[in-house]
N, C-alpha and C positions, 0 to 999 in steps of 0.2 A: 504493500500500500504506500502511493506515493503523497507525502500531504507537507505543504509549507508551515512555517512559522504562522506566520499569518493567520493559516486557517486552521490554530487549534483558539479554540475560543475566551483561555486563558490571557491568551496573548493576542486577541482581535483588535484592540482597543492602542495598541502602541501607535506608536509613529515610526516610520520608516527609521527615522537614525536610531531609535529601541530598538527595530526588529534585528539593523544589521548589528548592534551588541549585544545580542542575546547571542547570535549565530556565532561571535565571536567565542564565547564560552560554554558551547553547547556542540551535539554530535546528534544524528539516530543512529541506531544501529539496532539490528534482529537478530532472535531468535528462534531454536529452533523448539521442538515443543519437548518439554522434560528441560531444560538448559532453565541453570539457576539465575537468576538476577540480583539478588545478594542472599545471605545465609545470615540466620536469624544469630547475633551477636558482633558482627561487622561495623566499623566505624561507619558513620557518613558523612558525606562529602558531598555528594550528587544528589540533585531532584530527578524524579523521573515523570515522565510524560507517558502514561502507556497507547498509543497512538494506533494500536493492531492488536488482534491476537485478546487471548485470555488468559490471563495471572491467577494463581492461584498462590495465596497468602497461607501460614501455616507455622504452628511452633510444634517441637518435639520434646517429646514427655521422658524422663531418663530410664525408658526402656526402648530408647531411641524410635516409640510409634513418633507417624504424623498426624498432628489432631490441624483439624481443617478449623480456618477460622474466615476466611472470604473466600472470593472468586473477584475480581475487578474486572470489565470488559471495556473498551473506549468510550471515549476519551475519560481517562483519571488520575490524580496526582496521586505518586506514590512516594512515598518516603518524606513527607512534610515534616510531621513529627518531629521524628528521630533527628533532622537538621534542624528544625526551628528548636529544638532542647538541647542539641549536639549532644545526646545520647546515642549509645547502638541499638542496632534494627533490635526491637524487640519482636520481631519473627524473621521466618526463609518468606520470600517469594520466588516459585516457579512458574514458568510455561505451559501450560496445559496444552495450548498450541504454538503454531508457529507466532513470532509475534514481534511489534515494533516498538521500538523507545525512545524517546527522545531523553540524552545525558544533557543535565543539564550543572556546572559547576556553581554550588547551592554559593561559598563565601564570596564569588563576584556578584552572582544576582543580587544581593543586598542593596548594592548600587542601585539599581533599576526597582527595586521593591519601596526604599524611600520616594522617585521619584513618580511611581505610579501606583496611586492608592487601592484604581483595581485590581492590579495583580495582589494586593494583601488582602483586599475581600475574596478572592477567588482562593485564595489558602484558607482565611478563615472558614469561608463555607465547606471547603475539603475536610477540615478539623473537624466540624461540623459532622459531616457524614461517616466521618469514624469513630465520633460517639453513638450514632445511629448502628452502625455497623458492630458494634459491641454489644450493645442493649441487643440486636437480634442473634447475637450468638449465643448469650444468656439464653434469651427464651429458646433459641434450636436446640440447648444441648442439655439444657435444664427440663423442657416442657415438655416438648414434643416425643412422639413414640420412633421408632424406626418405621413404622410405616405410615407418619404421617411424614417424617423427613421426604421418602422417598416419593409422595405425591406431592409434596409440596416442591423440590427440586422438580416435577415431571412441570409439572404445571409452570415455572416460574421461568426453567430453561431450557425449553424444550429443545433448543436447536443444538445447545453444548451439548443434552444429553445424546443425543444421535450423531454426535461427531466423535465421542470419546468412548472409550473401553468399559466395560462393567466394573472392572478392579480399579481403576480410576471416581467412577462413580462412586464405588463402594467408599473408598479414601475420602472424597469430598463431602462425604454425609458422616462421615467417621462411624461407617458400620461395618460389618464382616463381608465379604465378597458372597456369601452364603445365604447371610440375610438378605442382603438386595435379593438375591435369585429365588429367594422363597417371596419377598413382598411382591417383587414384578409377576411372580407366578399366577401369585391370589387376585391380583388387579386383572391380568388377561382373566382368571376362572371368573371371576363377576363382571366381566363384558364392560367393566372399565375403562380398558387401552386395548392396545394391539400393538404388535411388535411385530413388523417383516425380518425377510433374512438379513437385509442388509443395515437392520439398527435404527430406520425409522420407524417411529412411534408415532397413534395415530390415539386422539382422548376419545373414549366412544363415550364417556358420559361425564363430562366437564363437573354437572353438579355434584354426584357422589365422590367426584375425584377432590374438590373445594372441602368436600364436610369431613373428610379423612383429616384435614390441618386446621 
């Protein structure tokens, strides 16, 4: 995916002599899908732009599981946090797919963060949506059953789910590979979904699939 400075919406609002100083201190560059983006304990340094592709966010529990804590899809700033605190990542981020980034070197922007006030509401509101993104991991991993996760992920992404592997899936809902295949099982036995060969999924009854979450 080809996309300018310009037209990430972060940075719509510069002026031309902004945009060519960001590009000054800035890079994209992709990956490919599994390929880490940083590793939960890493300094930072960089902002990132995730501009393609799907991220998946995540900490490990010291029996080295992965417990899933997002997914981020475009456009969305990652790593605000940990630089605006100069703290380390307090998680890994991976590729789920292939995907694009925009590097952005976090202690030059500072320059351009004083001189444009929208770029700091555009972090605040990100800050913003990862206190959102907390509260709903609370309720996903505290409330929910395993098979409301797994309707509630059918229903919300349905197109990640038919692009990625079951043992992936399983990961991102933090269940067994086993239980997914028994919840997707009981969803096909009650004329729920439907599942072809090739992994897309198709809702045959959106209501019943809603009252599972």
């Amino acid at each position: 995916m080809k996309i300018t400075l310009k037209e990430i919406p972060f940075f719509s609002s510069l002026s031309d002599e902004n945009i060519k100083k960001l590009g000054q201190i800035s890079c994209f560059r992709s990956y490919n899908a599994n390929e880490l983006l940083f590793y939960e304990g890493d300094e930072p340094g960089k902002l990132y732009i995730l501009v393609d592709g799907v991220l998946r966010l995540y900490k490990t529990d010291h029996k080295g599981h992965e417990i899933y804590i997002h997914q981020f899809t475009p456009i969305s700033m990652i790593g605000e946090l940990a630089n605006f605190e100069n703290m380390r990542f307090p998680a890994s981020a991976k590729f789920i797919t292939k995907g694009t980034v925009l590097k952005i070197e976090y202690n030059k922007l500072e320059d351009l963060l004083y001189e444009n006030s929208q770029i700091c509401m555009e972090i605040i509101k990100s800050l913003t949506k990862k206190v959102k993104i907390l509260s709903n991991v609370i309720h996903h991993e505290m409330i929910l059953t395993s098979e409301a996760k797994v309707a509630k992920f059918i229903d919300e992404h349905k197109e990640l789910f038919e692009s990625i592997k079951n043992n992936q899936i399983a990961a991102i809902l933090n269940v067994s590979p086993e239980t997914l295949s028994r919840t997707l099982a009981k969803l096909k036995k009650n004329s729920i979904i439907s599942i072809d060969k090739k992994h897309n999924i198709t809702i045959l009854d959106e209501k019943a699939l809603k009252s599972l979450f």
